[in-house]
Gaussian input, Z-matrix of N, CA and C with variables (Angstrom, degrees):
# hf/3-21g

backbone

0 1
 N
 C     1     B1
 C     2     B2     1     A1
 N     3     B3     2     A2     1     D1
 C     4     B4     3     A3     2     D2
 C     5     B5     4     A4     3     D3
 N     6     B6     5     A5     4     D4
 C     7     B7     6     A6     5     D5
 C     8     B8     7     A7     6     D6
 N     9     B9     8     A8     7     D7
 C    10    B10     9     A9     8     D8
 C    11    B11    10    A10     9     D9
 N    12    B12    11    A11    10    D10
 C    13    B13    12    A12    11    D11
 C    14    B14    13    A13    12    D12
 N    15    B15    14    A14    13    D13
 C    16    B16    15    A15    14    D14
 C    17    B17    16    A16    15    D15
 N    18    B18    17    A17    16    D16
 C    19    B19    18    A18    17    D17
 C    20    B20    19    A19    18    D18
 N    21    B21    20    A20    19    D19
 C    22    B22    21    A21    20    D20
 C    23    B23    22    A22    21    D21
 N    24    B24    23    A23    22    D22
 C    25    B25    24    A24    23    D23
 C    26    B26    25    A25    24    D24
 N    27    B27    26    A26    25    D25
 C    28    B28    27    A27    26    D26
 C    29    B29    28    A28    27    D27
 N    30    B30    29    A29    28    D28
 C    31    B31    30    A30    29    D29
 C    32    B32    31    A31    30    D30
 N    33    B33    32    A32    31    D31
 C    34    B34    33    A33    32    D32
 C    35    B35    34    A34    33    D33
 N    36    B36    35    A35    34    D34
 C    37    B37    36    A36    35    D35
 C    38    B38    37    A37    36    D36
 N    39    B39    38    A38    37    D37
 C    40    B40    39    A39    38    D38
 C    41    B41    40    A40    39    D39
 N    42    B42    41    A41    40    D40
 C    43    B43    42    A42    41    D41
 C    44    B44    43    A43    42    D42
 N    45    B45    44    A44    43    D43
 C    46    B46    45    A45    44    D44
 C    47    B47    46    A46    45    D45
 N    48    B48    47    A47    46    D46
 C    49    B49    48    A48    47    D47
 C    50    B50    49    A49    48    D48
 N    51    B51    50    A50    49    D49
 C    52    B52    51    A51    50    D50
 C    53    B53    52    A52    51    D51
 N    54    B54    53    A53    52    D52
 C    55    B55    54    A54    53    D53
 C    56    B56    55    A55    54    D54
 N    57    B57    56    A56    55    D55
 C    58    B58    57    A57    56    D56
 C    59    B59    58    A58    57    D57
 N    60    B60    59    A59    58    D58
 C    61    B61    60    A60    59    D59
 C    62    B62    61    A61    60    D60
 N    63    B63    62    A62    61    D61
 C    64    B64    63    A63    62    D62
 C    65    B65    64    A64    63    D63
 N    66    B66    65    A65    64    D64
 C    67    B67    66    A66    65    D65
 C    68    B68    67    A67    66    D66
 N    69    B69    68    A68    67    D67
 C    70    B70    69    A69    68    D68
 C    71    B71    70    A70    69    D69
 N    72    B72    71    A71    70    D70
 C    73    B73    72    A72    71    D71
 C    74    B74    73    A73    72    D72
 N    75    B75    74    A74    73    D73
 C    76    B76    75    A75    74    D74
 C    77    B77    76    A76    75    D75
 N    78    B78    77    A77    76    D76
 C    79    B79    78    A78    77    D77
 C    80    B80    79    A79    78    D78
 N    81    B81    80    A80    79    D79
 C    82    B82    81    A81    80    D80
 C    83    B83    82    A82    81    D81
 N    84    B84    83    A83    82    D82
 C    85    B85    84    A84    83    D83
 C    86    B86    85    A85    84    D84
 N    87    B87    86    A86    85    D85
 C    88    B88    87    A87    86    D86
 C    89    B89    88    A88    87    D87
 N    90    B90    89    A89    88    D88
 C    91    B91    90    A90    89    D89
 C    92    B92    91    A91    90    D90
 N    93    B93    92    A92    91    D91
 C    94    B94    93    A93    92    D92
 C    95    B95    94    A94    93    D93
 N    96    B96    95    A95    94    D94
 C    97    B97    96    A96    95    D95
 C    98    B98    97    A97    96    D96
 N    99    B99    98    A98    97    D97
 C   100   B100    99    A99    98    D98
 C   101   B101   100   A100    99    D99
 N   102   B102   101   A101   100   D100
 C   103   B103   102   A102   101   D101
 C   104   B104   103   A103   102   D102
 N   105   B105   104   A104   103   D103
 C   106   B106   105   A105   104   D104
 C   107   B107   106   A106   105   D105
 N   108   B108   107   A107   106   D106
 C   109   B109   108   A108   107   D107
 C   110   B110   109   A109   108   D108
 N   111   B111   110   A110   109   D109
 C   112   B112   111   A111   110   D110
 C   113   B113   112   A112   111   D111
 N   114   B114   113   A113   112   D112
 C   115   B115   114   A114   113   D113
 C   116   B116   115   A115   114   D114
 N   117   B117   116   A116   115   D115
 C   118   B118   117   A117   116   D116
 C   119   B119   118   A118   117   D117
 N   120   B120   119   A119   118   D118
 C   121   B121   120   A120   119   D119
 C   122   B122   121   A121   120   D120
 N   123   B123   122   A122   121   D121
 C   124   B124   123   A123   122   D122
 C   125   B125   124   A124   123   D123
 N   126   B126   125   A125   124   D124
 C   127   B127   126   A126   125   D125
 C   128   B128   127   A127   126   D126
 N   129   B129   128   A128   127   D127
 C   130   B130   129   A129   128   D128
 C   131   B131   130   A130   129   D129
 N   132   B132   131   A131   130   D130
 C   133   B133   132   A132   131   D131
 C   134   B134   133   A133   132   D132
 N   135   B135   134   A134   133   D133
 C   136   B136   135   A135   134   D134
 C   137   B137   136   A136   135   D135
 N   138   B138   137   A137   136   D136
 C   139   B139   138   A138   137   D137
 C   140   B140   139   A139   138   D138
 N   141   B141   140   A140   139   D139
 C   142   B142   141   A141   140   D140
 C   143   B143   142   A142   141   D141
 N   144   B144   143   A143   142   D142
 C   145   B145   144   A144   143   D143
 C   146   B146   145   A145   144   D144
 N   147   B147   146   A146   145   D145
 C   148   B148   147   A147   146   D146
 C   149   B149   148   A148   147   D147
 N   150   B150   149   A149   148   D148
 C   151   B151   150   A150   149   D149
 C   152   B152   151   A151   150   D150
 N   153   B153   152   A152   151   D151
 C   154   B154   153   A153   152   D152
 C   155   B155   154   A154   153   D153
 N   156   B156   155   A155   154   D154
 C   157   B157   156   A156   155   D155
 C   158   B158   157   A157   156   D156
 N   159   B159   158   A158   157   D157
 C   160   B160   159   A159   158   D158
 C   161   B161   160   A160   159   D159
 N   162   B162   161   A161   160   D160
 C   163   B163   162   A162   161   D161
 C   164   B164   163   A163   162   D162
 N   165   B165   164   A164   163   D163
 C   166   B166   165   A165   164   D164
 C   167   B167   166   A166   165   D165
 N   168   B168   167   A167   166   D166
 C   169   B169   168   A168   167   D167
 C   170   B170   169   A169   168   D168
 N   171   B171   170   A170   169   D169
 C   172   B172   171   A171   170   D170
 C   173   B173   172   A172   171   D171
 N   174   B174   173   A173   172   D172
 C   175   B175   174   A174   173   D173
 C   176   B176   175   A175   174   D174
 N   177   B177   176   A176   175   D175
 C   178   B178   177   A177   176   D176
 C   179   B179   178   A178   177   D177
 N   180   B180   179   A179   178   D178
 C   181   B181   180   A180   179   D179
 C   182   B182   181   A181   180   D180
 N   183   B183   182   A182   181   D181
 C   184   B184   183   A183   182   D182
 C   185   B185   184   A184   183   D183
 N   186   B186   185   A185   184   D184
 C   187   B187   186   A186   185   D185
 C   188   B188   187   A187   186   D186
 N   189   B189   188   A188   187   D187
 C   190   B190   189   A189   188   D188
 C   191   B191   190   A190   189   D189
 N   192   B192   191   A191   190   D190
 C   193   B193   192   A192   191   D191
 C   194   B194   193   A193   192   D192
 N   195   B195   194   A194   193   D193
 C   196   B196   195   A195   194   D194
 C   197   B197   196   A196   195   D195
 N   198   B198   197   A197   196   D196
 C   199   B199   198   A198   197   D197
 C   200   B200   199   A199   198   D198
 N   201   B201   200   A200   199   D199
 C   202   B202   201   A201   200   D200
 C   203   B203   202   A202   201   D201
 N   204   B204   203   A203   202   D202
 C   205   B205   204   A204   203   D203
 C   206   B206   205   A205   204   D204
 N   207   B207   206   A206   205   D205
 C   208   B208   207   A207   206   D206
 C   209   B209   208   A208   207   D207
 N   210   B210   209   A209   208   D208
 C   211   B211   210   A210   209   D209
 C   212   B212   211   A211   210   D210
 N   213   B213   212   A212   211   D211
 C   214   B214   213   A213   212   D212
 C   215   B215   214   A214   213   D213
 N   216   B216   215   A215   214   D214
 C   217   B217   216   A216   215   D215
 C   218   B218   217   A217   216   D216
 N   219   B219   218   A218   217   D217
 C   220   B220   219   A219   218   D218
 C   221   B221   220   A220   219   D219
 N   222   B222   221   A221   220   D220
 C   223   B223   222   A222   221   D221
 C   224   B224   223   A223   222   D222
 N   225   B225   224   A224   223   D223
 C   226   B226   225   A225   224   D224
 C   227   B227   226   A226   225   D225
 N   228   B228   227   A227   226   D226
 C   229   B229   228   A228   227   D227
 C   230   B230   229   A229   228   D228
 N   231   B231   230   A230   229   D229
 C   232   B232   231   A231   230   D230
 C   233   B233   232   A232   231   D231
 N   234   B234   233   A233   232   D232
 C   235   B235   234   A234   233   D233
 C   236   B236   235   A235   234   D234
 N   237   B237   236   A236   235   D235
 C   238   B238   237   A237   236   D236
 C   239   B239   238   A238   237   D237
 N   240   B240   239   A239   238   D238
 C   241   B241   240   A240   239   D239
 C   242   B242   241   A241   240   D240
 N   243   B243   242   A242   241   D241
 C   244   B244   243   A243   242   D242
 C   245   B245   244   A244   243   D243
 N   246   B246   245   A245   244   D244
 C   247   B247   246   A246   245   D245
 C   248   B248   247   A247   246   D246
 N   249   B249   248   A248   247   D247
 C   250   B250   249   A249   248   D248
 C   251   B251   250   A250   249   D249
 N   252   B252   251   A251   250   D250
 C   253   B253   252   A252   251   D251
 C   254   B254   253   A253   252   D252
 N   255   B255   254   A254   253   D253
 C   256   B256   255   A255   254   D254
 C   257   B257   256   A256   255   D255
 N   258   B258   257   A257   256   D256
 C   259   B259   258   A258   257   D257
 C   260   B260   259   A259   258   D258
 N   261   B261   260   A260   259   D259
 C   262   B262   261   A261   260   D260
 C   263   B263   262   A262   261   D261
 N   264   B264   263   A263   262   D262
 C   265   B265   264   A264   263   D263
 C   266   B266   265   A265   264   D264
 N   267   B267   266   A266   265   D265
 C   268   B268   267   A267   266   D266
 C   269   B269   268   A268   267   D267
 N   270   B270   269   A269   268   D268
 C   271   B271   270   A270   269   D269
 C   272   B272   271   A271   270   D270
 N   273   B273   272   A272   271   D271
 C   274   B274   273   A273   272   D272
 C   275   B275   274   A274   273   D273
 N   276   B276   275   A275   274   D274
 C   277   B277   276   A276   275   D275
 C   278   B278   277   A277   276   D276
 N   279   B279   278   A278   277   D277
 C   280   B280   279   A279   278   D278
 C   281   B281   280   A280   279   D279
 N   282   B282   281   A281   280   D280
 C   283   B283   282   A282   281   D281
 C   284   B284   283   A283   282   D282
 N   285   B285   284   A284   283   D283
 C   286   B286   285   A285   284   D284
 C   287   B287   286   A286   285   D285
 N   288   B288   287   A287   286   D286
 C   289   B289   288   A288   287   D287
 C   290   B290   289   A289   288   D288
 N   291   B291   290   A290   289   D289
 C   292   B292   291   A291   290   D290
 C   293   B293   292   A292   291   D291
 N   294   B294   293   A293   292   D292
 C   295   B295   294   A294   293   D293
 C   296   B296   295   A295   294   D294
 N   297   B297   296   A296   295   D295
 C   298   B298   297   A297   296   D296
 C   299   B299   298   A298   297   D297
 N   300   B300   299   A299   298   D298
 C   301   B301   300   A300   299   D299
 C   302   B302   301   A301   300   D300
 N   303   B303   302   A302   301   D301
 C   304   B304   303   A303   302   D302
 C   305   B305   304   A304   303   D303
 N   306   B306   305   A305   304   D304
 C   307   B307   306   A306   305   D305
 C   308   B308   307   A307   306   D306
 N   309   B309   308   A308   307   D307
 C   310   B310   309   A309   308   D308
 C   311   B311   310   A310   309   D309
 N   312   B312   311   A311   310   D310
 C   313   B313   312   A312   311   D311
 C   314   B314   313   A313   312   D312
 N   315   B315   314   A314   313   D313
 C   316   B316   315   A315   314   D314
 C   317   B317   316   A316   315   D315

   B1=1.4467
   B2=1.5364
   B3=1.3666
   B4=1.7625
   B5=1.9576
   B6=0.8107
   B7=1.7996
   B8=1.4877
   B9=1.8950
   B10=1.2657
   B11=2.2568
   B12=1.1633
   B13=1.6779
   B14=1.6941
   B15=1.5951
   B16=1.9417
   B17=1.6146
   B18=1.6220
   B19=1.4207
   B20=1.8833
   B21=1.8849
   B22=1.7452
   B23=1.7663
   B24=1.4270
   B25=1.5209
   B26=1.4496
   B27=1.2560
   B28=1.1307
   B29=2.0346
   B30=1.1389
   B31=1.6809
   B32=1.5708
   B33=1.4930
   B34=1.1539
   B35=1.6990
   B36=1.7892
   B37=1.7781
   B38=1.5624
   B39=1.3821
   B40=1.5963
   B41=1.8199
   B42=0.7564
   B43=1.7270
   B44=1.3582
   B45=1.6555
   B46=1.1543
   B47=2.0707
   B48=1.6146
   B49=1.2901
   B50=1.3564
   B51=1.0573
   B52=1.5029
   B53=1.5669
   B54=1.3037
   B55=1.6370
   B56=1.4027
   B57=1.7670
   B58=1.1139
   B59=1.8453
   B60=1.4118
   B61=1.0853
   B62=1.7057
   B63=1.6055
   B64=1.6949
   B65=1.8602
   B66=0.7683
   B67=1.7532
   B68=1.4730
   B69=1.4164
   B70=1.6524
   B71=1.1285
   B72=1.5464
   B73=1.0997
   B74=1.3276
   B75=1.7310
   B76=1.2408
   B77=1.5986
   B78=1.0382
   B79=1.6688
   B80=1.6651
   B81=1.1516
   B82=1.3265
   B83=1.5617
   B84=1.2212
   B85=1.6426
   B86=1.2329
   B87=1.5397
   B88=1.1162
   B89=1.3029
   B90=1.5608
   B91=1.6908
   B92=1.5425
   B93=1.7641
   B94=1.7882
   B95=1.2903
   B96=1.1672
   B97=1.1512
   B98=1.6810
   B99=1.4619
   B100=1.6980
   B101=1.4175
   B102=1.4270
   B103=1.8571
   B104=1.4527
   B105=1.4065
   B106=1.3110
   B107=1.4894
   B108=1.1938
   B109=0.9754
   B110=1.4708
   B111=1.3796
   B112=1.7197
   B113=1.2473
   B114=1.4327
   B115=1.5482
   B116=1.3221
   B117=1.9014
   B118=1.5734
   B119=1.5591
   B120=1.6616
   B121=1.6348
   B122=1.9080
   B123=1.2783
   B124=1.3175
   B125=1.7216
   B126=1.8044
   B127=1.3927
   B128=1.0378
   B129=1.2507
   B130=1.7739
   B131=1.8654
   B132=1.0284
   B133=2.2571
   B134=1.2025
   B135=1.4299
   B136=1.4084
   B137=1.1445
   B138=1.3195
   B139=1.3350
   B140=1.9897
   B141=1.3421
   B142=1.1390
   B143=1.4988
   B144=1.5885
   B145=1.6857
   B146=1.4267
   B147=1.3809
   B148=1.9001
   B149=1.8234
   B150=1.4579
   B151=0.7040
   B152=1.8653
   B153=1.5242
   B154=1.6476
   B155=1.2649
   B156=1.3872
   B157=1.2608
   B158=2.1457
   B159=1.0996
   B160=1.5957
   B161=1.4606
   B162=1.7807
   B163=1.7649
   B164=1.0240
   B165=1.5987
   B166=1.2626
   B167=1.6465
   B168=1.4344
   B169=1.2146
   B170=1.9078
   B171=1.3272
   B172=1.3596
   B173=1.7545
   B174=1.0907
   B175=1.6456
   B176=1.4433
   B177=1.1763
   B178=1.1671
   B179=1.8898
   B180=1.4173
   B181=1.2731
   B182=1.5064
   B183=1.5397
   B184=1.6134
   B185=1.1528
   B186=1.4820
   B187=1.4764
   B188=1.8619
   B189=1.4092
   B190=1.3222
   B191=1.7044
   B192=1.7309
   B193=1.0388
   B194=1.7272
   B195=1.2281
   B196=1.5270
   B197=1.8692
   B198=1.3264
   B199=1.2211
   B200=2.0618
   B201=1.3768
   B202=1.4209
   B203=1.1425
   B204=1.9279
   B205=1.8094
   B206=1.6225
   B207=1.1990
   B208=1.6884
   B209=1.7018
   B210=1.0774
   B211=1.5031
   B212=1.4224
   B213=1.2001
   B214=1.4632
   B215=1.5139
   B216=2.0291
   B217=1.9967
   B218=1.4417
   B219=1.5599
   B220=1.3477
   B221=1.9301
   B222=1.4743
   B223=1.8074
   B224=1.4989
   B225=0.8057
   B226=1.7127
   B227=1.6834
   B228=1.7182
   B229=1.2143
   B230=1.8769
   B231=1.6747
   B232=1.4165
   B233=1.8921
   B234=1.1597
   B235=1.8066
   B236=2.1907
   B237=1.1287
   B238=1.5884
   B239=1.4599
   B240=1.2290
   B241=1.6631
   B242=1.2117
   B243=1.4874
   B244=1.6519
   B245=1.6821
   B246=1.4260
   B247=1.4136
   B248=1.3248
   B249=1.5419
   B250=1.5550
   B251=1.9364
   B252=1.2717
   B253=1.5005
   B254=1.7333
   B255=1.7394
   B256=0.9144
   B257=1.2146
   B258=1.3276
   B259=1.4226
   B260=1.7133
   B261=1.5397
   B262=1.7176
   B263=1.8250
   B264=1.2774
   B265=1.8176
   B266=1.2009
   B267=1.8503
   B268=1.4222
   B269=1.9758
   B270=1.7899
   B271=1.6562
   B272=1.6094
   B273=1.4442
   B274=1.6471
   B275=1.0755
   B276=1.1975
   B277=1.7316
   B278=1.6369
   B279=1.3831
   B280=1.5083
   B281=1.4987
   B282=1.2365
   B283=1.6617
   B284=1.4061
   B285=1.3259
   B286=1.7127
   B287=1.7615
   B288=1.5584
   B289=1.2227
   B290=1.3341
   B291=1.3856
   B292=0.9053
   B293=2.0855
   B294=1.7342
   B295=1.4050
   B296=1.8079
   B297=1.4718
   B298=1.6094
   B299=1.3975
   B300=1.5433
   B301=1.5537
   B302=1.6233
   B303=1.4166
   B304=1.3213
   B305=1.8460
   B306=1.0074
   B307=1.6966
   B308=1.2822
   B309=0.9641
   B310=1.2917
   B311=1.8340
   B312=1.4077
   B313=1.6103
   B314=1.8197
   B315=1.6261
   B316=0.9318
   B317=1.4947
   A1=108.72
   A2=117.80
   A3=119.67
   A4=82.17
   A5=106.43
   A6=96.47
   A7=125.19
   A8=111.56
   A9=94.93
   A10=60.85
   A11=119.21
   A12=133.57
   A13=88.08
   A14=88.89
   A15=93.98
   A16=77.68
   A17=87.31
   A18=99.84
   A19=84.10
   A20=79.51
   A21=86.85
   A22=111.64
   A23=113.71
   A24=126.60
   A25=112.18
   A26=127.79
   A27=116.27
   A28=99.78
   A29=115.37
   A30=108.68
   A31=92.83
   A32=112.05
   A33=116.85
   A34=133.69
   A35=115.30
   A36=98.64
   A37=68.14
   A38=100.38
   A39=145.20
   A40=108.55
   A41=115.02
   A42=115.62
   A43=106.10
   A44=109.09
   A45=140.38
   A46=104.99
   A47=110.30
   A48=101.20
   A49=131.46
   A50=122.52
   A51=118.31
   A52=90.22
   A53=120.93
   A54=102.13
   A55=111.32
   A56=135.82
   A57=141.02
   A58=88.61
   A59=119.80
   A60=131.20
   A61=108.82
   A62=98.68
   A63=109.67
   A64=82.88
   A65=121.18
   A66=124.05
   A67=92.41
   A68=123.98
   A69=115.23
   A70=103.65
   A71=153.70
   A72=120.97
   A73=155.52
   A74=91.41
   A75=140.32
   A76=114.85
   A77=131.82
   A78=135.03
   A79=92.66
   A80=150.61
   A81=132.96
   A82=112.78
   A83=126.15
   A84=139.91
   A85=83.17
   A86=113.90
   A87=138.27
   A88=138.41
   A89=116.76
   A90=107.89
   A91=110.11
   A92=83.82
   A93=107.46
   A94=102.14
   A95=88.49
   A96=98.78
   A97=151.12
   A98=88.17
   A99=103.13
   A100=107.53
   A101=97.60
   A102=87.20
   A103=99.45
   A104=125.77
   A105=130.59
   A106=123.07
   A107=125.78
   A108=120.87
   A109=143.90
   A110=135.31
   A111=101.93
   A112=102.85
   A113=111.20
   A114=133.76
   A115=117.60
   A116=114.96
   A117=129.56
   A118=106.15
   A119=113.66
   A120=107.92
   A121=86.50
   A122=110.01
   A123=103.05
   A124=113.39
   A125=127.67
   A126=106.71
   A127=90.76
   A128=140.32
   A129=111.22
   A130=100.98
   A131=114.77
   A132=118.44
   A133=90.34
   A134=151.45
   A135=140.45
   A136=146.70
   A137=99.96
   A138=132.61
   A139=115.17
   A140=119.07
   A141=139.04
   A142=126.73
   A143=86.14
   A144=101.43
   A145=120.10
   A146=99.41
   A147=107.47
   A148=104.19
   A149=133.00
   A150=115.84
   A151=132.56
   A152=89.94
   A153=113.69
   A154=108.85
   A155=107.82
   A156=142.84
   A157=92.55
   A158=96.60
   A159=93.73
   A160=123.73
   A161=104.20
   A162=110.54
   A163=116.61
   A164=130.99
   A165=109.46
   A166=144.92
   A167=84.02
   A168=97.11
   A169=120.72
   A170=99.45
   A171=115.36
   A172=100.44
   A173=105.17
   A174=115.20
   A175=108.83
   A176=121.26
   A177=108.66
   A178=94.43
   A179=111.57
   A180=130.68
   A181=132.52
   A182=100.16
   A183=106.78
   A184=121.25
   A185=112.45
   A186=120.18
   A187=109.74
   A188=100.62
   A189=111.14
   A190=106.34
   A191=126.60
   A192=114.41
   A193=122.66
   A194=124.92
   A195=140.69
   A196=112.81
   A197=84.81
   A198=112.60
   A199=109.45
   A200=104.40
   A201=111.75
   A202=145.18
   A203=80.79
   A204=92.29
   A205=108.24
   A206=113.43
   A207=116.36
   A208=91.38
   A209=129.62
   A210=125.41
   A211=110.01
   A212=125.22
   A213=134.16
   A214=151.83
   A215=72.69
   A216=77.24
   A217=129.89
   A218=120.02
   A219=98.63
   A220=118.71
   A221=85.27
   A222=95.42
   A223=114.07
   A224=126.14
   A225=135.68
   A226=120.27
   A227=102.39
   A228=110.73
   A229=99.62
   A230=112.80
   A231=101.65
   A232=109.69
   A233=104.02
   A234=101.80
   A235=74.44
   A236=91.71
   A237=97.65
   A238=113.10
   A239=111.06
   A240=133.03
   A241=115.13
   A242=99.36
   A243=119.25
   A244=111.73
   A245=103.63
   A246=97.82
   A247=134.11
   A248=107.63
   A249=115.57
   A250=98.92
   A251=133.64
   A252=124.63
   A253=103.73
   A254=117.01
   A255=116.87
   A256=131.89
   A257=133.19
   A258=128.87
   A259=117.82
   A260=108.03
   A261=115.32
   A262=78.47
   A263=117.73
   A264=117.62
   A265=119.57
   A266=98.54
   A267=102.50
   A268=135.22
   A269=82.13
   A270=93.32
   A271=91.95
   A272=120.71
   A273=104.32
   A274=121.87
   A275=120.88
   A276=120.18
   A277=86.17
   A278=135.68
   A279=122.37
   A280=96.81
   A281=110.51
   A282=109.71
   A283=114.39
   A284=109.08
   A285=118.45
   A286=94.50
   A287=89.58
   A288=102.59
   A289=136.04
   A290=105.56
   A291=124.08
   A292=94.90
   A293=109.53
   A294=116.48
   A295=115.90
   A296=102.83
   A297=123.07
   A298=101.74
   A299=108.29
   A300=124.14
   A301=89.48
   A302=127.07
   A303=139.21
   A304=86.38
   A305=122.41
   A306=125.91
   A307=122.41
   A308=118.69
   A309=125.69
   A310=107.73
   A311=108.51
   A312=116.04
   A313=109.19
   A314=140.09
   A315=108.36
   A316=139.90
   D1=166.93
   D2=-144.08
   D3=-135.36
   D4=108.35
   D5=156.66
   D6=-97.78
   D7=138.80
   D8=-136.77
   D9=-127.10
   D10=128.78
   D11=-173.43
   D12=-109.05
   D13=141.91
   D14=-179.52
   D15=-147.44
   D16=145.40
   D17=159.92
   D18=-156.39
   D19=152.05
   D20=174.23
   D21=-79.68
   D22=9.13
   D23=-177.89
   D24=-107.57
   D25=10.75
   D26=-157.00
   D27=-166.61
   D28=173.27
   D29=171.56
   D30=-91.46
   D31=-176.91
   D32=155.23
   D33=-63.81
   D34=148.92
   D35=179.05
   D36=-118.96
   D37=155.63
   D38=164.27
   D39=-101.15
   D40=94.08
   D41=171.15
   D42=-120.17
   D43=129.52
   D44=157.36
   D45=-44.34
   D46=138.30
   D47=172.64
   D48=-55.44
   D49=-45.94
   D50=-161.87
   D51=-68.57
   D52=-61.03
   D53=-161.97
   D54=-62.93
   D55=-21.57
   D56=-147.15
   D57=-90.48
   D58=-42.74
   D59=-172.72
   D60=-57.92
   D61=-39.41
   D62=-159.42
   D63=-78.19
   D64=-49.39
   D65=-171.20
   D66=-48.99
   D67=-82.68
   D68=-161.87
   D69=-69.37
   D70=-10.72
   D71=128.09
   D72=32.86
   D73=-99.72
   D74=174.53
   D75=-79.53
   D76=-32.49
   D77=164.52
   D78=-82.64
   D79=-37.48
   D80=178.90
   D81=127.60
   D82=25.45
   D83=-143.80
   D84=-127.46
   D85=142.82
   D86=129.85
   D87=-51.96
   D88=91.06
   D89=171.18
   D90=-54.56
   D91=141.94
   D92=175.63
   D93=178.13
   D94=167.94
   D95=157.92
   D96=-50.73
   D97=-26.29
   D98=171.37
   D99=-141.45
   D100=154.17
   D101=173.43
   D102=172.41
   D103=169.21
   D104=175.71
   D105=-139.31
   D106=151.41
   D107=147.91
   D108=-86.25
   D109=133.25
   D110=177.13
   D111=-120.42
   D112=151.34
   D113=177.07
   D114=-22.17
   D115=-52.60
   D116=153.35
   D117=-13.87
   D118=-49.78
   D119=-135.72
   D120=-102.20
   D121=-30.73
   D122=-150.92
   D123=-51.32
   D124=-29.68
   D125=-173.48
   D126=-76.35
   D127=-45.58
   D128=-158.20
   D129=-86.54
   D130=30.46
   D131=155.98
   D132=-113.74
   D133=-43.38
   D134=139.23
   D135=6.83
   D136=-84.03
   D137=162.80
   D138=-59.59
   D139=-43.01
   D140=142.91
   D141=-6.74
   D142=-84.24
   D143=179.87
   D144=-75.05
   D145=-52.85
   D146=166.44
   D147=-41.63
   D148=-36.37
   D149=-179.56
   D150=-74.94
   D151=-18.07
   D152=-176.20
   D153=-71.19
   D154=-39.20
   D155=-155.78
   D156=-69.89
   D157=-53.06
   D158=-175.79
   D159=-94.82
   D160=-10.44
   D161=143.58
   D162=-61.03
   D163=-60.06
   D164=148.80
   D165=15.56
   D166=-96.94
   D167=-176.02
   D168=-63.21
   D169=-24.36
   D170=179.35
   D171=-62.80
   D172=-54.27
   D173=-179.48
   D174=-54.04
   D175=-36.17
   D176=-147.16
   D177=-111.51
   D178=19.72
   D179=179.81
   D180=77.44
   D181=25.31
   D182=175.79
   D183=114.78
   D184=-29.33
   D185=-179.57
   D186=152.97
   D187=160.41
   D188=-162.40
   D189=-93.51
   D190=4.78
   D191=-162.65
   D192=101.18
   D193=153.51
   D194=162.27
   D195=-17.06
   D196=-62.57
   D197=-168.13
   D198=-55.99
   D199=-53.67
   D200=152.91
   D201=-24.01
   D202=-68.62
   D203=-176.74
   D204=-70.88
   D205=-12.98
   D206=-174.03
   D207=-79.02
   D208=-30.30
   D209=-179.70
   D210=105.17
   D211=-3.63
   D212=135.36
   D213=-110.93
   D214=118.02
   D215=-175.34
   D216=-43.13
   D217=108.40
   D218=168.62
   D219=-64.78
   D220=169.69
   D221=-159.93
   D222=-48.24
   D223=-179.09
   D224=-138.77
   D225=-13.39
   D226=39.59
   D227=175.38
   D228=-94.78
   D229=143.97
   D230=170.85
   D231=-89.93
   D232=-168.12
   D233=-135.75
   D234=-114.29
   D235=112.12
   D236=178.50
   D237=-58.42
   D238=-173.77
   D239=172.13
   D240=-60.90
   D241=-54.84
   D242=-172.87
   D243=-67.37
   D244=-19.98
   D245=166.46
   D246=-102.64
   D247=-30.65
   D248=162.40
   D249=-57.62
   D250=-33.73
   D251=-153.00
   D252=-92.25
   D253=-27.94
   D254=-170.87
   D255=-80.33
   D256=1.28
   D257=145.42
   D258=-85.46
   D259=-2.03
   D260=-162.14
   D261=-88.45
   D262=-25.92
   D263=-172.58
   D264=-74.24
   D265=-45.55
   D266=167.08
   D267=-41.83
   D268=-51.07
   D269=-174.78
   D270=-59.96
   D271=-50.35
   D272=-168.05
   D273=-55.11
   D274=-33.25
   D275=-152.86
   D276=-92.99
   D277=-17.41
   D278=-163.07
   D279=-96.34
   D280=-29.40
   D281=170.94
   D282=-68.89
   D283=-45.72
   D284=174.69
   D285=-24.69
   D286=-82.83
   D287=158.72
   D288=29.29
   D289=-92.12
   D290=-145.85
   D291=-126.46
   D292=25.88
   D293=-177.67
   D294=19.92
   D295=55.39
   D296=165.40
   D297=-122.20
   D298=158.53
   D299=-165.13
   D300=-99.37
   D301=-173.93
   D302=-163.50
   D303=-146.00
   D304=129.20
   D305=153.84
   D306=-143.32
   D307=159.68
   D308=-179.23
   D309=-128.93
   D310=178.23
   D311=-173.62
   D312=47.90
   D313=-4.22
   D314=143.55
   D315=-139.83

């Protein structure tokens, strides 16, 4: 399954399941098929992920290298948190923004 994120603040994100699943997760959302966010919720799904985001990185020993922080994995590196999460931050914080909800499935 394909998750397709709308906000009237932002274009659409397209996320693949497993990572789209691991994201709401982690902000406190129910994977499904449908669902929303509201403006109410977004700093603390924010605050949330940014926080996963640097367990993460703690786990995984500080960081992935040059190549990372530029936002591309070099080759047979896997594709971190901070990069699957960092356009999922963008749409939030621009909706925050702009006090619009984020949904997906409709």
């Amino acid at each position: 399954m394909m998750y397709k994120f709308r906000s009237r603040a932002d274009s659409d994100l397209f996320m693949n399941q497993g990572p789209a699943e691991r994201i709401l997760g982690i902000i406190g959302k129910q994977p499904g098929p449908q669902g929303i966010i509201e403006p109410a919720d977004m700093a603390r799904a924010i605050a949330a992920l940014q926080a996963a985001v640097e367990e993460d990185e703690r786990a995984r020993g500080g960081g992935d290298g040059d190549a990372t922080q530029a936002g591309t994995p070099a080759a047979g590196q896997a594709i971190t948190l901070r990069q699957r999460a960092w356009p999922f931050l963008q749409l939030l914080k621009r909706s925050q923004e702009a006090d619009t909800p984020v949904v997906w499935g409709v």
